[in-house]
N, C-alpha and C positions, 0 to 999 in steps of 0.2 A: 353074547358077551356084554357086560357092561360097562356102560363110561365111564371113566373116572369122574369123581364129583371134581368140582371148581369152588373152593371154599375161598370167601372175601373177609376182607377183616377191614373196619374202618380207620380213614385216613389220618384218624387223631392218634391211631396206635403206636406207642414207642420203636426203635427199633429193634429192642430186645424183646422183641415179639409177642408179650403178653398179651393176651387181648382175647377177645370173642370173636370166633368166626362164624359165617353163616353160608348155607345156599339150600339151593331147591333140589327136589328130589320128588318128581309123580307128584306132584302137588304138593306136598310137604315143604313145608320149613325146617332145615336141618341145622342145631348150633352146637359148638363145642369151644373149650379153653382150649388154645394154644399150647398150654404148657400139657396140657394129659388129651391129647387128642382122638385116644379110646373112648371116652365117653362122648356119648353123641344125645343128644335132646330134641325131639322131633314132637314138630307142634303144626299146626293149621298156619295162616296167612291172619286168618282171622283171628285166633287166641295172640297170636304173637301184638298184631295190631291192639287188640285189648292190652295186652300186658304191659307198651309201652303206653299205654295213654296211662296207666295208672302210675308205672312209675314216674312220670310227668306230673301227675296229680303231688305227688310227695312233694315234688320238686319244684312246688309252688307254679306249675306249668297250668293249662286247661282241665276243668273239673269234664271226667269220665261219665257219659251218662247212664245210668244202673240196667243191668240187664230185667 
């Protein structure tokens, strides 16, 4: 049988739940919107890591260095 997952959602999130939640799963990174929590988005540690450095890059944050 399997565990239930433990999905977290950060603590900048409204009360009205909107938000991104995340957890682990066999080494995955599993994410999903709050509001339709059927869909599920499953990515590496690593890609995920990548994908916020870049949205960072938009966000006038640290420039990403190229694969």
């Amino acid at each position: 049988m399997t565990a239930p997952l433990i999905w977290q959602k950060s603590t900048y999130s409204q009360e009205q739940g909107e938000c991104v939640e995340l957890t682990t799963s066999g080494g995955a990174v599993l994410l999903r919107e709050s509001d339709d929590p059927t869909v599920i988005l499953t990515t590496t540690r690593k890609d995920l890591a990548r994908f916020l450095q870049v949205i960072k890059v938009g966000s006038g944050g640290p420039r990403a260095p190229r694969p």
